[in-house]
Backbone as CSV, one residue per row, in Angstrom:
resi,resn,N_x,N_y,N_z,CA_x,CA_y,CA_z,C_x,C_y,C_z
1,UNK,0.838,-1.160,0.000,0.000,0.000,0.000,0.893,1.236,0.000
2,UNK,0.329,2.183,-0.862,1.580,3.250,-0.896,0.351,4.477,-0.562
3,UNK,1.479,5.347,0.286,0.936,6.458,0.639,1.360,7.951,0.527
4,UNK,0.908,9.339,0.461,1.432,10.223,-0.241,1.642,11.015,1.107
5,UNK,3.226,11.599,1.069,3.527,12.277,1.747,2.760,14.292,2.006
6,UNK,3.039,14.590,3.116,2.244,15.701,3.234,2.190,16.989,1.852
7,UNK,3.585,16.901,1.357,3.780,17.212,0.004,3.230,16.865,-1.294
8,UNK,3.046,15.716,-1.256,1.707,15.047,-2.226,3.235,14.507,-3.605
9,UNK,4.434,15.244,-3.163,5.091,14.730,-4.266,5.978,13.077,-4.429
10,UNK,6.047,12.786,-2.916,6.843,11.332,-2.959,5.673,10.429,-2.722
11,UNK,6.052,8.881,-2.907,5.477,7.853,-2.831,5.957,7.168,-2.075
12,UNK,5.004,6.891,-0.465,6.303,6.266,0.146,5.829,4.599,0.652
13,UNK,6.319,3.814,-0.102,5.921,2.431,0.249,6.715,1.809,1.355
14,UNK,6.020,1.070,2.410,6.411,0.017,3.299,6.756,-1.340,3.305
15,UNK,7.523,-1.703,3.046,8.249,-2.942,3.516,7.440,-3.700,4.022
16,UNK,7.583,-5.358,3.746,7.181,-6.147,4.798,7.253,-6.113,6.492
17,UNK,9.001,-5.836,6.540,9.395,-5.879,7.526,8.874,-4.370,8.374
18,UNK,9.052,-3.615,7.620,8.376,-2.409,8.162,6.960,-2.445,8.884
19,UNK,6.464,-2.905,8.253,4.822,-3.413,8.549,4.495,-3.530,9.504
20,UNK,5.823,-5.502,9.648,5.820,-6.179,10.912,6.114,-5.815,12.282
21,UNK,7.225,-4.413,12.087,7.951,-3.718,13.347,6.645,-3.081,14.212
22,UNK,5.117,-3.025,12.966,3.912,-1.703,13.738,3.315,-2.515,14.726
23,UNK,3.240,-4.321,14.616,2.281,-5.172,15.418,2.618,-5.112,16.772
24,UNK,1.720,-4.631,17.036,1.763,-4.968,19.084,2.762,-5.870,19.061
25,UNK,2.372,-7.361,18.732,3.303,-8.825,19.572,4.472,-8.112,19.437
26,UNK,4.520,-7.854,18.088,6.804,-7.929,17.624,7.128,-6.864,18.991
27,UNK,6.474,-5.618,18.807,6.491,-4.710,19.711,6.951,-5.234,21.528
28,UNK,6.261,-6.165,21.955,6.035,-7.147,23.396,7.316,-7.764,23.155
29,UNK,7.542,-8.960,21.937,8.878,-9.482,22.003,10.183,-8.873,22.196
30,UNK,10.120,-7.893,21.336,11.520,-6.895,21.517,11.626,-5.975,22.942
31,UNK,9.935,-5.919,23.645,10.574,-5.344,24.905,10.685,-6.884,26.021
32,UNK,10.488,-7.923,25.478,10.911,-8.890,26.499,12.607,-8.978,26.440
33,UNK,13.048,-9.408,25.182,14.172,-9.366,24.850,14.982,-8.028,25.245
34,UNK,14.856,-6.860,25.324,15.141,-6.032,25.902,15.290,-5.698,27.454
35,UNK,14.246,-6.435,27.948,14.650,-6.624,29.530,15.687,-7.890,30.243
36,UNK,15.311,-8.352,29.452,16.233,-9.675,29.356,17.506,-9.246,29.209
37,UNK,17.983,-9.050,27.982,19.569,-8.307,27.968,19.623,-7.484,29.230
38,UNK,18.748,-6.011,29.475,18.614,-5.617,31.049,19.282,-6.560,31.773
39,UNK,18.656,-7.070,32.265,18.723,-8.083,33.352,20.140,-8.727,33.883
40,UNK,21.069,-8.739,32.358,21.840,-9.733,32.346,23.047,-8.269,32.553
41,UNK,22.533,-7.400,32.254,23.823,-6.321,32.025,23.677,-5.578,33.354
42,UNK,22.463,-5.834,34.252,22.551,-5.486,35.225,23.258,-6.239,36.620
43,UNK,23.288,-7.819,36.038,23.285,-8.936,37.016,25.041,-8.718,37.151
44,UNK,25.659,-8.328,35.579,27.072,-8.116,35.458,27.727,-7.377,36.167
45,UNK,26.907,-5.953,36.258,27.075,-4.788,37.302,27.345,-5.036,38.442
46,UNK,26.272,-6.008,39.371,26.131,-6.322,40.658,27.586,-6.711,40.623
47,UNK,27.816,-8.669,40.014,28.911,-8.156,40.146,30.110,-8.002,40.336
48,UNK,30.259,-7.005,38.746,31.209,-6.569,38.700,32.013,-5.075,39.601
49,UNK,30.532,-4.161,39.801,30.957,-3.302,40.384,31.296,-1.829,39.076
50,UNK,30.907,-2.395,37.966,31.468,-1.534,36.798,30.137,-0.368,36.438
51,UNK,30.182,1.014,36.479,29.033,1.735,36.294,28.349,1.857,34.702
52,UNK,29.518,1.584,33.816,28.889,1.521,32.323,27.979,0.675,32.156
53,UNK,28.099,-0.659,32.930,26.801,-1.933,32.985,25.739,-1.140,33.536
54,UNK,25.958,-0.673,34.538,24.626,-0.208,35.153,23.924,0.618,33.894
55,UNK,24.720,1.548,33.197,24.620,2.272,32.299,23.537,1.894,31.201
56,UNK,24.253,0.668,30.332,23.356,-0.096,29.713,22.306,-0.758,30.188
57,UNK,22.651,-1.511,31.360,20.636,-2.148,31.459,20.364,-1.190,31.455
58,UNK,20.168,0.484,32.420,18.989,1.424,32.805,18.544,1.561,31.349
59,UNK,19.475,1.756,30.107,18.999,2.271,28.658,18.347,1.229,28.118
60,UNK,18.950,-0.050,28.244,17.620,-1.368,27.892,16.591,-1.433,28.392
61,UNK,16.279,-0.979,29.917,14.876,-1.138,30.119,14.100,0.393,30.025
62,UNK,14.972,1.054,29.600,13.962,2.020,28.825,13.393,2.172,27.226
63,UNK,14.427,1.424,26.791,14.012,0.687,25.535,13.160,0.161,25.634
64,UNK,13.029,-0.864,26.727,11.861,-1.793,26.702,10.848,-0.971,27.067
65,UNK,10.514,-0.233,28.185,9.387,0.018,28.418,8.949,1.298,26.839
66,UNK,9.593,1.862,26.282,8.969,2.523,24.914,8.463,1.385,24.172
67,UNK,9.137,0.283,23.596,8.140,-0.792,23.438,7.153,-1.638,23.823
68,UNK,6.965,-1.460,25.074,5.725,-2.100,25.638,4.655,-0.863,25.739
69,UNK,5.094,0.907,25.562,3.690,1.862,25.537,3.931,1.732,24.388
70,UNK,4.380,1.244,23.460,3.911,1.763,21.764,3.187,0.712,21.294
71,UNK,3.586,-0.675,22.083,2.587,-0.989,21.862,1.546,-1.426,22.166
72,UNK,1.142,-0.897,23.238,-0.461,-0.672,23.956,-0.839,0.482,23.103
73,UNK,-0.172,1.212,23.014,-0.538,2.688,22.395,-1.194,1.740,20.454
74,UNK,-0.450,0.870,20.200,-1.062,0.498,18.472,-1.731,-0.300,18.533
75,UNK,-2.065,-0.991,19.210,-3.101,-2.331,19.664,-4.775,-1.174,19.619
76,UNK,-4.241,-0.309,20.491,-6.118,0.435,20.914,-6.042,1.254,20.011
């Protein structure tokens, strides 16, 4: 399905994969997988004692949680 930008001059078609990134589930999987890595980069922290780990989980589970409101937010 192709759709016309606010300009009316490009054509901008979507990808399969593009598509697939809009569905709630994929949306849920990538923030499970995202807490998960969390988890593991946090467990490293404990410990290791190293603050860049801490660093990364806090940014993975904020990753995750933007994927779990986007997709409650595309589901309704």
């Amino acid at each position: 399905m192709a759709r016309k930008t606010k300009m009316g001059r490009r054509i901008i078609r979507q990808s399969q994969e593009q598509k697939l990134m809009h569905r709630w589930w994929v949306r849920l999987l990538l923030a499970l997988a995202f807490f998960g890595l969390a988890y593991g980069f946090i467990s490293l922290a404990i410990n290791s004692g190293r603050l860049i780990e801490y660093g990364i989980g806090l940014v993975l589970i904020w990753y995750a949680f933007k994927h779990v409101l986007r997709a409650i937010r595309n589901d309704y």
